[in-house]
VMD Tcl script that draws the C-alpha trace (Angstrom):
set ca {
  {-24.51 42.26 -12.36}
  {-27.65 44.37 -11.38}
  {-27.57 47.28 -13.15}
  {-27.44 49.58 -9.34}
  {-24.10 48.29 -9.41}
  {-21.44 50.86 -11.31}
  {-18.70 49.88 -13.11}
  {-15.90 51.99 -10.84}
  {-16.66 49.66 -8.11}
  {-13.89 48.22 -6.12}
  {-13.70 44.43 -7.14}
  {-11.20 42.49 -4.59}
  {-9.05 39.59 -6.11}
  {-10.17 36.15 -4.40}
  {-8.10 36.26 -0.94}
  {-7.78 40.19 -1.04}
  {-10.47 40.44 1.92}
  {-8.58 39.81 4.01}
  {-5.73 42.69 3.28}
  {-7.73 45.03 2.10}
  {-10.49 47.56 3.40}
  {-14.13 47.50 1.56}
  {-16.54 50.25 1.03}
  {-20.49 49.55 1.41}
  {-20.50 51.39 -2.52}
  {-17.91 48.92 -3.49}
  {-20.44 45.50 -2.20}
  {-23.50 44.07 -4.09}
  {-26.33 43.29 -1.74}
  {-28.93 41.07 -2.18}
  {-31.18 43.82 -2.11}
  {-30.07 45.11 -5.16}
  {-31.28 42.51 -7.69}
  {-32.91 44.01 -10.50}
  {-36.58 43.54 -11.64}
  {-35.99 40.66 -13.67}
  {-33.54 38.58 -11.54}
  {-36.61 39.34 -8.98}
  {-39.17 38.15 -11.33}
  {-37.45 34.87 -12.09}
  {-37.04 34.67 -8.21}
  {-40.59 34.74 -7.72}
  {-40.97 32.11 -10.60}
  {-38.72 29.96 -8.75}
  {-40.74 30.43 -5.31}
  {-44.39 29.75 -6.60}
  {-43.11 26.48 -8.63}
  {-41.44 25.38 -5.35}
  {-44.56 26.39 -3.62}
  {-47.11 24.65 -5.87}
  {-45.21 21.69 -7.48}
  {-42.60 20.74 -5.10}
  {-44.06 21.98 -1.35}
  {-47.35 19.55 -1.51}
  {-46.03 16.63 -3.35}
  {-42.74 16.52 -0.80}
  {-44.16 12.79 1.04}
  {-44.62 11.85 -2.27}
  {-41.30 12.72 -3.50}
  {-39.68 11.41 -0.34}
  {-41.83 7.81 -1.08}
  {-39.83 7.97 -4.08}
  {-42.75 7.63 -6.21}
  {-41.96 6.18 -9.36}
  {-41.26 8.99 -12.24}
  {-42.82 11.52 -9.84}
  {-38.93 13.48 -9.32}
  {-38.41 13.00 -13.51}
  {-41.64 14.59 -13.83}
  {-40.94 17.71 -11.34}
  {-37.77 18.13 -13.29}
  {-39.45 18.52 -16.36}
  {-41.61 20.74 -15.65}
  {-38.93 22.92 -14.07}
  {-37.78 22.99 -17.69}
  {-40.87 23.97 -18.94}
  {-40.28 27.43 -16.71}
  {-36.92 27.63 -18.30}
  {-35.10 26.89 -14.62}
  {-32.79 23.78 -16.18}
  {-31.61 26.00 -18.97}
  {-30.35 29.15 -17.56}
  {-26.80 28.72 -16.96}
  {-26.55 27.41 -20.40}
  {-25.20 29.91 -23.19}
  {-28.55 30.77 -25.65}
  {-26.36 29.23 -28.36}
  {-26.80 26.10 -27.41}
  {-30.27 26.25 -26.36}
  {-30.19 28.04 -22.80}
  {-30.39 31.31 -21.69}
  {-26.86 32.34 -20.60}
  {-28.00 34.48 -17.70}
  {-25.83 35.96 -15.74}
  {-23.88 33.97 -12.31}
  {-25.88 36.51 -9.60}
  {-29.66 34.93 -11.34}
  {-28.20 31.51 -11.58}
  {-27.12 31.39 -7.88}
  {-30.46 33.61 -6.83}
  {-32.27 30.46 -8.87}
  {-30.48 28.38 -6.56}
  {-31.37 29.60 -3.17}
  {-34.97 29.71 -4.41}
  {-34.64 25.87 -5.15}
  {-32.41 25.14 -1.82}
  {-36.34 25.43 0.18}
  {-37.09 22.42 -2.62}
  {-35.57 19.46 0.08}
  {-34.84 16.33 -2.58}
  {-35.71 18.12 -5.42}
  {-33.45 20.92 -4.97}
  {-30.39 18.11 -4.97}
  {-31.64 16.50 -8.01}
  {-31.82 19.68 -9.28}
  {-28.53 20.75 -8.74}
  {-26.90 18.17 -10.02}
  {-28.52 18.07 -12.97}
  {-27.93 21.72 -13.73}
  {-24.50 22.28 -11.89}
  {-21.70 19.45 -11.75}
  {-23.68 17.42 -14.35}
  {-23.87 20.17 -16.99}
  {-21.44 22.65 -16.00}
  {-18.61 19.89 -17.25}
  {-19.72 20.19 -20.56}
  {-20.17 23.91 -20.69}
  {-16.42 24.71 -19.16}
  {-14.58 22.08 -21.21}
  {-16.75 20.45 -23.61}
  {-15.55 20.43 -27.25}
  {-18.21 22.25 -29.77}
  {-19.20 18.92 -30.76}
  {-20.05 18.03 -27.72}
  {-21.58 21.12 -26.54}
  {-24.10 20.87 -29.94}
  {-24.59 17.17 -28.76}
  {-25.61 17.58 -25.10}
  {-26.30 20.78 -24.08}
  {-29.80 21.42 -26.23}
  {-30.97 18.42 -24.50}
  {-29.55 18.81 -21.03}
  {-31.21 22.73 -21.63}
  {-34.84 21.04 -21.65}
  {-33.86 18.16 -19.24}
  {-35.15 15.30 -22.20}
  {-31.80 14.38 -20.75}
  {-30.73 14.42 -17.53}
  {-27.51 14.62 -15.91}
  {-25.33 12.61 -13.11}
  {-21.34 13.21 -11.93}
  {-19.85 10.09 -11.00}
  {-16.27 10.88 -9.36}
  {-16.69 9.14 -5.32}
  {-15.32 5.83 -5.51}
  {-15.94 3.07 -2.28}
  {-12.23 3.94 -1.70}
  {-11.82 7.64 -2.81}
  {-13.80 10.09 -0.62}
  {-11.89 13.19 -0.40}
  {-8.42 11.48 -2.12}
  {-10.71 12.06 -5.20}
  {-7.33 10.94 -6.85}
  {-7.10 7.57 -5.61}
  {-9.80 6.60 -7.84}
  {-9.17 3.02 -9.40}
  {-11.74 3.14 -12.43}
  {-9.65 3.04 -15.43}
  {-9.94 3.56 -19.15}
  {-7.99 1.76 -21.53}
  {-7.44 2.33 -25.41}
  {-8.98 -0.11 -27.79}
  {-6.56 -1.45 -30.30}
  {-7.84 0.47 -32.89}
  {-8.15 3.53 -31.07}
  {-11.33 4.44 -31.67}
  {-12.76 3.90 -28.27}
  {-11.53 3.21 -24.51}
  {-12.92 0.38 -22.10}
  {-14.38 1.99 -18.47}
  {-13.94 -0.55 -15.98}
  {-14.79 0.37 -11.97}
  {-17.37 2.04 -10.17}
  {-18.89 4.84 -8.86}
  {-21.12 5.10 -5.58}
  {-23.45 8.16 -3.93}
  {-24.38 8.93 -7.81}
  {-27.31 11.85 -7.39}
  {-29.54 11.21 -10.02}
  {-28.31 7.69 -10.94}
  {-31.43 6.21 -11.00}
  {-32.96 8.03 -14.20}
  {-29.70 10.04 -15.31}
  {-28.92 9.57 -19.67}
  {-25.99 11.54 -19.09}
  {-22.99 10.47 -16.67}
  {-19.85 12.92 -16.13}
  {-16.97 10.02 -15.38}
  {-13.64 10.12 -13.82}
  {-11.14 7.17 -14.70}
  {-7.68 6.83 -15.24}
  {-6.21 6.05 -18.62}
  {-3.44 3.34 -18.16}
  {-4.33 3.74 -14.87}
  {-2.93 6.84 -14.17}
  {-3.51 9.80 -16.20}
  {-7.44 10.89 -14.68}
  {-9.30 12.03 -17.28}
  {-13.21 13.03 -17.34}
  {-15.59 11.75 -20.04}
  {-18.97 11.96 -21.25}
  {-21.02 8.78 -20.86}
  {-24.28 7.56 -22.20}
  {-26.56 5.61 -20.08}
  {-27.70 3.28 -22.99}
  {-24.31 2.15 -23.88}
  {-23.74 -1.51 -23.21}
  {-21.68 -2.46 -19.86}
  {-23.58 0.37 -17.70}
  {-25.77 -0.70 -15.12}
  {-26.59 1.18 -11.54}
  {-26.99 -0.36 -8.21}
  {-29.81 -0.20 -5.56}
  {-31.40 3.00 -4.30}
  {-29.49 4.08 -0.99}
  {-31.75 4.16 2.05}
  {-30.63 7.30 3.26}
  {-30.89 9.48 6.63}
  {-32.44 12.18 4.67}
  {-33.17 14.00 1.06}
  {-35.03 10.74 0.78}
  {-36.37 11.82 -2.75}
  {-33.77 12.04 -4.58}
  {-32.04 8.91 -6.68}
  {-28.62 7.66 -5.18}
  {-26.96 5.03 -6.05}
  {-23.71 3.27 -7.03}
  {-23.08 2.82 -10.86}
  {-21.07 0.39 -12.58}
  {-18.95 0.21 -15.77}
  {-18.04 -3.37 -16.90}
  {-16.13 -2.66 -20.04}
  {-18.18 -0.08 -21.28}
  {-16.94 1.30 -24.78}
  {-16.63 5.36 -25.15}
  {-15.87 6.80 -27.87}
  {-12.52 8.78 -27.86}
  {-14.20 12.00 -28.95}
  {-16.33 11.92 -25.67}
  {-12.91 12.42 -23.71}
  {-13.81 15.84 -21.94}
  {-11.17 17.96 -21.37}
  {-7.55 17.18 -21.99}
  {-6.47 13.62 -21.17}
  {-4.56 13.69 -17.60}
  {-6.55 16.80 -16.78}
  {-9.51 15.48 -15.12}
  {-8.39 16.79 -11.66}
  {-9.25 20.23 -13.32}
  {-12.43 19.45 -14.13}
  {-13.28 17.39 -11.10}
  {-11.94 20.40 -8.44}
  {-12.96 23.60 -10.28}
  {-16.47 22.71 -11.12}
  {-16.70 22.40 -6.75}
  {-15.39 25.90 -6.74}
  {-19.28 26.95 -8.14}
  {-20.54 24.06 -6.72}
  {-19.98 25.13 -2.91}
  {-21.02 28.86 -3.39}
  {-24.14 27.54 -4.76}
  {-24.70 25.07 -2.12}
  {-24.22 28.17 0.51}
  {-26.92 29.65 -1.67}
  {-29.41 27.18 -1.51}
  {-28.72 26.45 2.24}
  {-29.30 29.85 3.06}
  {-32.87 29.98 1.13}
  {-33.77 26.62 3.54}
  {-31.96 28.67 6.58}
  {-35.25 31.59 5.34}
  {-37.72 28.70 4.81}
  {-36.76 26.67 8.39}
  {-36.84 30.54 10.55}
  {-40.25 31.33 8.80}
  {-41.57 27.89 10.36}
  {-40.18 28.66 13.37}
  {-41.64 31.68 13.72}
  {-45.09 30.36 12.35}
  {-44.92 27.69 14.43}
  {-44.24 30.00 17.86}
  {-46.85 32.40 16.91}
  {-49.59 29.70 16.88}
  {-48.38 27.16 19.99}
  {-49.92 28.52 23.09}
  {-48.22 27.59 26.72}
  {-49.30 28.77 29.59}
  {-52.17 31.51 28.45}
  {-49.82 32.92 25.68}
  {-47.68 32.48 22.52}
  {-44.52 30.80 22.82}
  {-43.22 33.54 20.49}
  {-43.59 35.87 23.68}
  {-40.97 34.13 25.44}
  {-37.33 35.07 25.91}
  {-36.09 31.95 25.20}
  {-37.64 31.24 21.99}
  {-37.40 34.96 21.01}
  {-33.21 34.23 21.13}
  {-33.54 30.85 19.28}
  {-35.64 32.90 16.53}
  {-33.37 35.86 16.75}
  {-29.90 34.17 16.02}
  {-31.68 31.95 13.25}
  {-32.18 35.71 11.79}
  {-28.69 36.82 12.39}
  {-27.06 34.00 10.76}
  {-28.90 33.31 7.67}
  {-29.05 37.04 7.33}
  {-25.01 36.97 7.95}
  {-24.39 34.12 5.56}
  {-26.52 35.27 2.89}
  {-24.71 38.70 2.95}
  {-21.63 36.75 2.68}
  {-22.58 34.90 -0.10}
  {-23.92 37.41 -2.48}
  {-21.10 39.64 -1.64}
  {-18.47 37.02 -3.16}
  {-21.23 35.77 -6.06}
  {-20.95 39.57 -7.45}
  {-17.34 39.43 -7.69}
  {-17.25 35.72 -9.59}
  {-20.43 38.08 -11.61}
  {-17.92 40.77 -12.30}
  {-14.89 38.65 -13.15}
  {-16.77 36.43 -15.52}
  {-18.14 39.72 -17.49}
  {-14.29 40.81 -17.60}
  {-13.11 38.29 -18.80}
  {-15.96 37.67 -21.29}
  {-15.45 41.56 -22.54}
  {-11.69 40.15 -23.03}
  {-12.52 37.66 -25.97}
  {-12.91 34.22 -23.28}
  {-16.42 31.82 -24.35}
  {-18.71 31.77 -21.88}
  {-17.29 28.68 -19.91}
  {-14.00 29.78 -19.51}
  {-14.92 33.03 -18.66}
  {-17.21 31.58 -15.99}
  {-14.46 29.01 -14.98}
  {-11.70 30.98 -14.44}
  {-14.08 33.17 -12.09}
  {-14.95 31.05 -10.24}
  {-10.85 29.85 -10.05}
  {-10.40 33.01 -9.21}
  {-12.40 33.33 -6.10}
  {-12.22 29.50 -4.81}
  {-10.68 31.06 -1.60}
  {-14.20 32.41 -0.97}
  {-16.11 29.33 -2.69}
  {-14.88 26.97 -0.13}
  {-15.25 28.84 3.13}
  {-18.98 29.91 2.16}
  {-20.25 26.36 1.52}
  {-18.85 25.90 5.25}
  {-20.58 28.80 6.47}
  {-23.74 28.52 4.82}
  {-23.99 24.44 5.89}
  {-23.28 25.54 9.59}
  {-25.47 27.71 9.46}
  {-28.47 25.65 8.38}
  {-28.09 22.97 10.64}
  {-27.81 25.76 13.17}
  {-31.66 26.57 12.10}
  {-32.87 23.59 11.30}
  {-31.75 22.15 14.89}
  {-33.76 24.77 16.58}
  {-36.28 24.56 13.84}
  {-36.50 21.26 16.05}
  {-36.58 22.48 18.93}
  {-39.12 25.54 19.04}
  {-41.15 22.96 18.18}
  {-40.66 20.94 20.88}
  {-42.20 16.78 20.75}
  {-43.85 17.77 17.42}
  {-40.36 18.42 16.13}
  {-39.95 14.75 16.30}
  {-42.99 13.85 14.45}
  {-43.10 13.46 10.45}
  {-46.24 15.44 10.62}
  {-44.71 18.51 10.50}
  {-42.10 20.35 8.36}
  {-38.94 20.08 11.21}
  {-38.02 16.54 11.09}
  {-38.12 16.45 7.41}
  {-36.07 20.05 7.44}
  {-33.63 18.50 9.98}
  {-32.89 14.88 8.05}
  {-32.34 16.64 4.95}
  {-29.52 19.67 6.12}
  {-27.00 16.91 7.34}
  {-25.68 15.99 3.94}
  {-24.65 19.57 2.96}
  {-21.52 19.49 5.75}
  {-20.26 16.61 3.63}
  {-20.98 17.77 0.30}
  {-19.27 19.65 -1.99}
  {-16.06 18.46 -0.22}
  {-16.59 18.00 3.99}
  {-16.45 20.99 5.96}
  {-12.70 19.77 7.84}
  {-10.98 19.51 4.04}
  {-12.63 22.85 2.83}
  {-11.64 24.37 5.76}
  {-8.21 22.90 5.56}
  {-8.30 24.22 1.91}
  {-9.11 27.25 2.85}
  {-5.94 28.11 4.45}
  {-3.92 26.45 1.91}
  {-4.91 28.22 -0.81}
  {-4.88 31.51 1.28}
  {-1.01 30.34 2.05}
  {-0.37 29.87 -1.01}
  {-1.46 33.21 -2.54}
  {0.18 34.87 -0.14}
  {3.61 32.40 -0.61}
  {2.70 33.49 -4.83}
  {2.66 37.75 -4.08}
  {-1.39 37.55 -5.44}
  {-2.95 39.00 -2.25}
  {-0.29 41.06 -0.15}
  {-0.83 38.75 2.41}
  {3.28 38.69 3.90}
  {3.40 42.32 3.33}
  {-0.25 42.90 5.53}
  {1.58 40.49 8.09}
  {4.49 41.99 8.24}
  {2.40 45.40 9.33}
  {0.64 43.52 11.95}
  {4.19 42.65 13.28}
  {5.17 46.22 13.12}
  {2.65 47.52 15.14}
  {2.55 45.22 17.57}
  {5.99 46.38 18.45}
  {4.43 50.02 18.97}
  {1.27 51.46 20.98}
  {-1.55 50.71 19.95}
  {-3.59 53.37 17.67}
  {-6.36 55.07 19.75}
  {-6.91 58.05 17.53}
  {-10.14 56.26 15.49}
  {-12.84 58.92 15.16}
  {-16.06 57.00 17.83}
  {-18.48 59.39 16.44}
  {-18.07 58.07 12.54}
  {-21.41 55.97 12.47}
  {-20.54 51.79 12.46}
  {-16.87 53.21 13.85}
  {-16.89 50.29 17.03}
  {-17.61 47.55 14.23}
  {-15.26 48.94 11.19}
  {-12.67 48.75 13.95}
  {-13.62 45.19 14.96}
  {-13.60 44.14 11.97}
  {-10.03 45.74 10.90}
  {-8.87 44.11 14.17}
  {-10.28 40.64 13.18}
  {-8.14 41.11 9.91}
  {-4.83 41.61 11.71}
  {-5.65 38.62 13.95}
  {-6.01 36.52 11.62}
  {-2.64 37.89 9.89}
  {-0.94 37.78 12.89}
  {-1.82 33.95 13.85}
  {-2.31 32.76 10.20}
  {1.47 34.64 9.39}
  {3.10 33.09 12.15}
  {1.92 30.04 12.11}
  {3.03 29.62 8.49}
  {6.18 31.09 9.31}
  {7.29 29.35 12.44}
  {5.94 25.89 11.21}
  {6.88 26.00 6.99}
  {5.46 22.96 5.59}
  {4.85 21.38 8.67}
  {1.59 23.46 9.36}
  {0.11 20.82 6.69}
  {0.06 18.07 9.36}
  {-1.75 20.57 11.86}
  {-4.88 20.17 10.94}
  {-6.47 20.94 14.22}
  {-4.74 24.43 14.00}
  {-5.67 24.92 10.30}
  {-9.37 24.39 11.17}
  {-9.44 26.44 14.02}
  {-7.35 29.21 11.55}
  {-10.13 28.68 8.62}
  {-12.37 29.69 11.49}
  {-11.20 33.08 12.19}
  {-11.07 33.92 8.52}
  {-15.00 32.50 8.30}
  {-16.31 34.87 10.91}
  {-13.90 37.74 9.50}
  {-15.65 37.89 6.40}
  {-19.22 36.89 7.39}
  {-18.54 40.07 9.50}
  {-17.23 42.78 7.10}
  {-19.82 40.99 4.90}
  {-22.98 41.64 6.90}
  {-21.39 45.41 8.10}
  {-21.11 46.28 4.71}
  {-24.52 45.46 3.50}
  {-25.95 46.91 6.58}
  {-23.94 49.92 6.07}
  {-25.51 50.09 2.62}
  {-28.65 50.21 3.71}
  {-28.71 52.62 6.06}
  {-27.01 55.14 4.22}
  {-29.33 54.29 1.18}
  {-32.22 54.69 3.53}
  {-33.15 51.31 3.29}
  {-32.89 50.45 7.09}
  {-33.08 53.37 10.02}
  {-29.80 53.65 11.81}
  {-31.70 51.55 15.03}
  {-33.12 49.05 12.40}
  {-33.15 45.69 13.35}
  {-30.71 44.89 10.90}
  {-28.29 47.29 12.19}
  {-29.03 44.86 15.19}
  {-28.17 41.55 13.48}
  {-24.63 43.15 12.23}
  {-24.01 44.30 15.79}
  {-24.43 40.29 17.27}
  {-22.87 38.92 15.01}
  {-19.54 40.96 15.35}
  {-20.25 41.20 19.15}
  {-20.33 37.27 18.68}
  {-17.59 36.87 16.62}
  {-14.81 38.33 18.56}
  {-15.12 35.98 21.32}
  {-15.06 33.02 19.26}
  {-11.92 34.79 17.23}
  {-9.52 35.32 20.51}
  {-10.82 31.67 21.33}
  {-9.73 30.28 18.03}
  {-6.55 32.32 18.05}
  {-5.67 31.31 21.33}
  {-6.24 27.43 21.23}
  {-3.62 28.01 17.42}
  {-0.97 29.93 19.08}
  {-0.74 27.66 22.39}
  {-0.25 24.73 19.78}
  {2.73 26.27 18.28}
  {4.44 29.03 20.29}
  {5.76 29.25 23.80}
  {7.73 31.56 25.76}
  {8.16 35.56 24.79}
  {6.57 34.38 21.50}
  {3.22 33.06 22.64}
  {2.84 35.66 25.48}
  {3.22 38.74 22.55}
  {0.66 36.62 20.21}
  {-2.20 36.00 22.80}
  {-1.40 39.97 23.27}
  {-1.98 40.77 19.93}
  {-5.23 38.53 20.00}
  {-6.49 40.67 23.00}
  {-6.19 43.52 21.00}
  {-7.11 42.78 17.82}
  {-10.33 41.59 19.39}
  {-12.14 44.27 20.98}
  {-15.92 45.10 20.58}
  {-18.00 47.28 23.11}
  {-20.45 45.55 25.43}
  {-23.96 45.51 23.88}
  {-27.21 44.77 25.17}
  {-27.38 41.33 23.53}
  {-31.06 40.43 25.33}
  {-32.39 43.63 23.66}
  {-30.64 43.57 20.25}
  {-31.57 39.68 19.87}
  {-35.37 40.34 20.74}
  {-35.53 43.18 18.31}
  {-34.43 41.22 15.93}
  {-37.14 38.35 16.49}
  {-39.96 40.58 17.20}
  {-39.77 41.97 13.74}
  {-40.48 38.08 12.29}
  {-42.77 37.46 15.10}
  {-44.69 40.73 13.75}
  {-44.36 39.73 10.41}
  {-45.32 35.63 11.23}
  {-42.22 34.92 8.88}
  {-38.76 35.61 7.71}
  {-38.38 39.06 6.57}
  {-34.49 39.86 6.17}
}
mol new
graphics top color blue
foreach p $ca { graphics top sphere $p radius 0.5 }
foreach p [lrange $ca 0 end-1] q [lrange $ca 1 end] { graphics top cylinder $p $q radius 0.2 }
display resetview
């Protein structure tokens, strides 16, 4: 973690957010990266902005060896080698630089996807549960990218029932190898990969992962997919027609597969949010470029109140997600250097952080892919008819953000695995979540608490926020209570649940880091930043009652439902604000600056 952050910090378990209060001293903020993780982020930005940025129609054209060669020279700069411990040829840095590395690749369009899967879900596998023979085997190579890497778990008929896969794996006679037999489609990287991460079923039904070769006889890929967008990079289907692997490239324990397959999309989707949010940065900087130069009617767009509120909220939610997302990459940061200082190697230190916070991990990569397409939609449209046109940066910005809503798991089942998982922590006793609810209960029976202190600065939005917690408690608590196991089937109601916990902590989130600021003396107490916290929690209580509201009138009735849409009402107060002003401050100091600056 940076080295501004002290050790006595308050570190929440995954889930603990939303039962327990944080303290701006007890939050990493992006603003506190040290001067190396901000060296290597600068790295990252010029090789994006020299290799990638003016060969993008050429990557797009799939030009032949053209992506291979971009990847190689990102190796060259040490970027496919940093998550990798040094003793096997990487650098081992730290989770907060790998995911910064990460959002300075997301503004990389194709090549940040080939990019990720070379260094995340098709390395990562190997790192968490590879044996030391395999680790010496692969890793040096995968390191410097002389070979690259593919995961190959989607099946034609297993989407999100990753489980019904039907490629199996079958012992040889002699036991020295099994026969893979199926296939694989929407394989990033397919078309080049040497190394494939492979899910199958032994006897057709213990799923297993394995480490597979490209050369080995019985492999062969399919066409490249003609795709809406991230055009550049390979996908394709791949095929295994009694290919023979070896029995000590089994990865993992055999039946344990699932293990592999779900936890390495607990870094995964933090690390999409990541890279999302640096093409959230990238797609408001255009916009704002783009409305300072386009002259209507005598003057700049930019001097418009429409566009200034179309670049405004592009500021508040990238600004909002980002906050979100470092906030929960420190804690994975912290756990994986606690567990390391407790005797675990580097992947299961790393592994069982990322476990640990998966809560967080799944609503994130839902947040930050909202929010892009949020951007990159009016990206679009502050550009008016030219947004339509190839010939400049929205269209291509645009195509390419639709895949991240369905990546990494869709949006509807990480949203429906957000409250699962939340449920059962709180079923468990890991997060206080039935004792919280049972408080909430309590005091709606009594008067409600008017003795908060209004002159404490950030008071109105510390007590929004603490009321967005007990709405969610109060719906989430008696939903699960009231409906047991059959709140699995309501899936409408679990979405609409996962909501209120999104904007809950995108809001304590942003407060926090704001908070931080200003007290540091980073941002004046009017700053626009203080601004963007303000909207956002100004924002998010309407859409909290809503959400509340449209779960409880699905489920309760009578006495019950009448003291539930109560409890919403008060749980989701904010003052009225000046939204018009707040917004325009907050776009006037990018229209100023003729780019992002938060």
């Amino acid at each position: 973690m940076s080295s501004t952050t002290t050790a006595t910090a308050q570190i929440l378990r995954g889930g603990e957010f939303l039962v327990k209060d944080s303290q701006p001293a007890d939050t990493f903020i992006r603003e506190e990266l040290n001067d190396e993780q901000r060296m290597i982020a600068d790295t990252v930005l010029q090789f994006v902005e020299t290799e990638i940025a003016p060969n993008a129609d050429r990557i797009d054209a799939m030009e032949p060896g053209l992506l291979q060669a971009l990847l190689d020279k990102s190796a060259e700069l040490g970027l496919t080698a940093m998550a990798i411990p040094e003793e096997y040829g990487g650098y081992g840095k730290d989770f907060i630089t790998n995911t910064l590395i990460t959002e300075m690749t997301g503004m990389g369009h194709s090549f940040s996807v080939s990019f990720g899967a070379h260094t995340g879900i098709g390395t990562l596998p190997i790192v968490y549960y590879g044996n030391e023979a395999q680790k010496q085997k692969y890793l040096p190579k995968l390191a410097t990218a002389e070979w690259k890497a593919a995961y190959c778990l989607t099946e034609p008929g297993s989407g999100s029932d990753a489980l019904a896969a039907k490629t199996r794996a079958d012992l040889s006679a002699d036991g020295t190898h099994y026969l893979l037999n199926g296939q694989k489609m929407w394989i990033t990287n397919a078309g080049f990969a040497d190394v494939f991460i492979v899910f199958a079923k032994i006897d057709g039904d213990k799923f297993t992962g394995f480490i597979v070769e490209r050369s080995w006889p019985g492999l062969s890929v399919g066409a490249e997919e003609k795709k809406m967008g991230i055009k550049g990079s390979s996908t394709r289907q791949v095929f295994f027609e009694n290919v023979k692997v070896p029995v000590e490239n089994v990865l993992g324990d055999i039946g344990q597969g699932h293990k592999i397959a779900f936890n390495i999309l607990n870094v995964g989707r933090i690390k999409l949010c990541a890279g999302v949010v640096g093409g959230a940065k990238q797609a408001a900087a255009a916009a704002v470029r783009y409305a300072n130069e386009r002259q209507q009617f005598g003057r700049s767009i930019s001097e418009f109140g429409a566009i200034k509120h179309k670049l405004g909220e592009m500021a508040v939610r990238t600004f909002s997600a980002e906050s979100a997302c470092y906030r929960a990459t420190a804690w994975i940061d912290q756990k994986e250097r606690t567990l390391l200082a407790e005797g675990a190697d580097y992947g299961t230190a790393l592994l069982g952080a990322a476990e640990e916070y998966a809560i967080e991990c799944a609503m994130l990569k839902v947040i930050g892919s909202e929010t892009v397409d949020y951007v990159v939609d009016e990206l679009v449209q502050v550009h008016g008819g030219y947004g339509y046109s190839e010939e400049y940066p929205a269209a291509r910005a645009y195509r390419d953000s639709r895949i991240n809503r369905i990546f990494e798991g869709t949006n509807e089942i990480n949203r429906m695995l957000t409250i699962d998982m939340m449920l059962r922590r709180a079923m468990s006793g890991q997060v206080g979540f039935l004792q919280a609810a049972m408080g909430v209960q309590q005091e709606l029976m009594g008067m409600p608490d008017l003795s908060a202190d209004s002159s404490e600065p950030f008071a109105a939005e510390t007590a929004a926020v603490s009321g967005f917690k007990k709405a969610c408690l109060a719906v989430v608590g008696f939903a699960g209570q009231k409906l047991g196991k059959r709140l699995a089937a309501e899936q409408e109601l679990l979405l609409w649940m996962a909501d209120m916990l999104n904007d809950t902590f995108v809001a304590e989130s942003t407060l926090l880091r704001v908070r931080k600021l200003v007290e540091s003396g980073q941002e004046p107490a009017d700053g626009p930043r203080v601004a963007i916290a303000r909207l956002f929690i100004h924002d998010a209580t309407e859409r909290i009652r809503v959400n509340g509201n449209k779960v409880v009138t699905a489920f309760a009735e009578g006495d019950e439902a009448r003291m539930l849409l109560l409890a919403l009402k008060r749980f989701s107060k904010y003052p009225p604000m000046d939204t018009v002003r707040a917004r325009r401050a907050v776009a006037q100091a990018m229209i100023d600056a003729n780019g992002y600056v938060y």
